[in-house]
C-alpha positions as CSV (number, residue, x, y, z in Angstrom):
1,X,148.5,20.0,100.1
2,X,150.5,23.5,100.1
3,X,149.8,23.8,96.5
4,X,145.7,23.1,96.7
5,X,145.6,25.7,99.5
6,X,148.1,28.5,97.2
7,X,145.5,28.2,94.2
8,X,142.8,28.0,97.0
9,X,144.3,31.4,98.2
10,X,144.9,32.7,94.7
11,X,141.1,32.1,93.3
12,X,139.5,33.4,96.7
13,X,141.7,36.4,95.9
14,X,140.5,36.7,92.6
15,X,136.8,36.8,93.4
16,X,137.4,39.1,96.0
17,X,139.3,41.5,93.8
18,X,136.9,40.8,90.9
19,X,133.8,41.4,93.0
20,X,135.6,44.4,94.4
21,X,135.8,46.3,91.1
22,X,132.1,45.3,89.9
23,X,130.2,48.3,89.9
24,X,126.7,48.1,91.4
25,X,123.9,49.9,89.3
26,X,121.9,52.4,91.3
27,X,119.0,54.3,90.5
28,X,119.9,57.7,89.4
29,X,118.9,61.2,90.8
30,X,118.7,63.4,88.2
31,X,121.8,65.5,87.2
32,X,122.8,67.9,84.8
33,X,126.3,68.9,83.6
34,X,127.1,71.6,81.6
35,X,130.0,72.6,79.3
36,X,131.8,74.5,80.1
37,X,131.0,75.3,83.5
38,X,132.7,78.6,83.7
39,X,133.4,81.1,81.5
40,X,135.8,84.0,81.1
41,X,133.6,86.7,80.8
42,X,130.2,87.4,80.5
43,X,128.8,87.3,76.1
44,X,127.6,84.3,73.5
45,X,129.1,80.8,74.3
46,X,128.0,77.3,73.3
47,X,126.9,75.2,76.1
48,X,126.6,71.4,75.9
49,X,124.0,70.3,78.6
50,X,124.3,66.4,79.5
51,X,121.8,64.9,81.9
52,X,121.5,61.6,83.5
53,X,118.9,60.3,85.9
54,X,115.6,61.2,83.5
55,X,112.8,59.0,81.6
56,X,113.3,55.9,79.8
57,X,110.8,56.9,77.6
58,X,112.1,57.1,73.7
59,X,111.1,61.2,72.5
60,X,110.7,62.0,75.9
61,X,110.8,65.8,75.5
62,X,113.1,67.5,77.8
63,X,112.4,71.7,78.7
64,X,116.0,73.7,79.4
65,X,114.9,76.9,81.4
66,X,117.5,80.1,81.9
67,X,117.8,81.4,85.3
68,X,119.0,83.8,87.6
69,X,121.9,82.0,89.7
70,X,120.6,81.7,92.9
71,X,121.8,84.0,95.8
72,X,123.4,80.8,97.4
73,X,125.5,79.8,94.4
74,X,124.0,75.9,95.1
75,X,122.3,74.8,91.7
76,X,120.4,72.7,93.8
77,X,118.3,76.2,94.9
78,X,117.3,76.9,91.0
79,X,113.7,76.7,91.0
80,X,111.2,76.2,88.2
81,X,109.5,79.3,89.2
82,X,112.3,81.5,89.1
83,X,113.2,80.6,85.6
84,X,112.8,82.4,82.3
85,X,109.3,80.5,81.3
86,X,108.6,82.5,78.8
87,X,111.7,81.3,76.6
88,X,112.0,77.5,77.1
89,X,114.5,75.2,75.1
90,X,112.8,72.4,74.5
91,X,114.0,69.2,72.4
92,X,113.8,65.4,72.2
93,X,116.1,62.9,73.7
94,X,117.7,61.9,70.6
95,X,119.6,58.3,72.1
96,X,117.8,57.1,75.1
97,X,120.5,55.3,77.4
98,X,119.4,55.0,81.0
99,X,117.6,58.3,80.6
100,X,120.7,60.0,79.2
101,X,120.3,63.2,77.0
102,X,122.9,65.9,75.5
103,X,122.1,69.4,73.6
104,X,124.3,72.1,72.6
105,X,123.1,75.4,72.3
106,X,124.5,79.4,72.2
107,X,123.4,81.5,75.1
108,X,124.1,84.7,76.3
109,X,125.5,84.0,79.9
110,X,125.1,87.5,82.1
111,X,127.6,89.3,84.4
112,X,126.3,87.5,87.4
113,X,126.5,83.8,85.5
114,X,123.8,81.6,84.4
115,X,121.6,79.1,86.4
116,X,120.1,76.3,83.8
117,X,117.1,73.8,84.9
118,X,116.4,70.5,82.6
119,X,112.9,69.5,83.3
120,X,110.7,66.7,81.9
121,X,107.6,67.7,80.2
122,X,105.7,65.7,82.0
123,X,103.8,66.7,84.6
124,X,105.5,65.4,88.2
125,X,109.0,64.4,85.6
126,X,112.1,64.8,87.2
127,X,114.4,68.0,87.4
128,X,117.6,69.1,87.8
129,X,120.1,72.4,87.6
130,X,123.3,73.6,87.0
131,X,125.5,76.9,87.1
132,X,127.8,78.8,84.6
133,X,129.7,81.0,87.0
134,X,131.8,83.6,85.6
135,X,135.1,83.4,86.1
136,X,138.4,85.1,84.4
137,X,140.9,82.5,85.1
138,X,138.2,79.9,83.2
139,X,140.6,79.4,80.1
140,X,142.1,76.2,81.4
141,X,140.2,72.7,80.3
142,X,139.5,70.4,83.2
143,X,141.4,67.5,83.3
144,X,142.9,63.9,85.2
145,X,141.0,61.1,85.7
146,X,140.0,59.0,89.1
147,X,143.0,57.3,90.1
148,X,142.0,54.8,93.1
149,X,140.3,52.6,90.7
150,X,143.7,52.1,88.6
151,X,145.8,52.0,91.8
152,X,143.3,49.0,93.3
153,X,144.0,46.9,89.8
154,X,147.8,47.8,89.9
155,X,147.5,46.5,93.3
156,X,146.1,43.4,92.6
157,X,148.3,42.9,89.5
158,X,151.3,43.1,92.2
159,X,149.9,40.5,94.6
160,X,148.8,38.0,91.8
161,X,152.7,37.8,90.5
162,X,154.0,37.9,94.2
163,X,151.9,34.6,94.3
164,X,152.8,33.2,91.4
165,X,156.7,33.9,92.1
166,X,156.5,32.8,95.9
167,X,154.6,29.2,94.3
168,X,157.3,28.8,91.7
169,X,160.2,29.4,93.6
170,X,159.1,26.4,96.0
171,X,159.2,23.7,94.1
């Protein structure tokens, strides 16, 4: 009877685990990245702009926007109307995944940095922004990686063999 309630133990420990590291798909608020986000000085870089969070649509044509860096640093202040209208970027979603698009492009980033706003051409489409600041220490890639995901599964690797060595040893 010990042994039915160990595997008992073990599978309901499984499925909690398993369940546990499942990730649940939301829907998305927009969001732009770009890369990199700060710069050295100010001059011509190449800029990669990633967004997430926009229209399913296949050719859905997305409208990048330059823009003063708002005066409270928060890209979620850039505004449409503050933008550089005249001199939009506008391209097509080449792969359409979850309303994913990327784009590289050269710009001239000013003194005071760059705000950049990704708009749908739609009317009422979804927007987002982000800021290349302007900083002299910017040299150094950003790395490392999320570690409370891998420390969960090491976790969980740990208490599976305890289980298996505590069930083995008491036979």
């Amino acid at each position: 009877m010990k042994s039915i309630t160990r595997i008992a133990l073990a599978v309901g420990l499984f499925i909690t685990a398993s369940a546990a590291l499942t990730g649940t798909a939301f829907a998305q608020d927009p969001a732009i990245t770009v890369d990199p986000p700060a710069v050295p000085a100010a001059g011509s870089y190449d800029v990669t702009i990633e967004g997430t969070g926009y229209g399913d649509a296949p050719a859905t044509p997305i409208i990048v926007l330059l823009c003063p860096v708002p005066a409270s640093g928060d890209a979620a202040d850039i505004a449409a109307a503050t933008c550089d209208a005249a001199n939009p970027f506008q391209f097509t979603i080449a792969t359409v995944t979850a309303g994913a698009f990327s784009g590289t492009f050269t710009f001239d980033v000013p003194a005071e940095g760059l705000g950049i706003f990704a708009t749908e051409a739609a009317e009422g489409g979804v927007a987002a922004g982000a800021i290349i600041t302007i900083d002299p220490d910017a040299v150094l890639a950003t790395t490392g990686a999320e570690s409370g995901l891998i420390a969960i599964v090491g976790l969980s690797i740990i208490a599976a063999g305890a289980m298996v060595v505590g069930t083995s040893r008491r036979r």
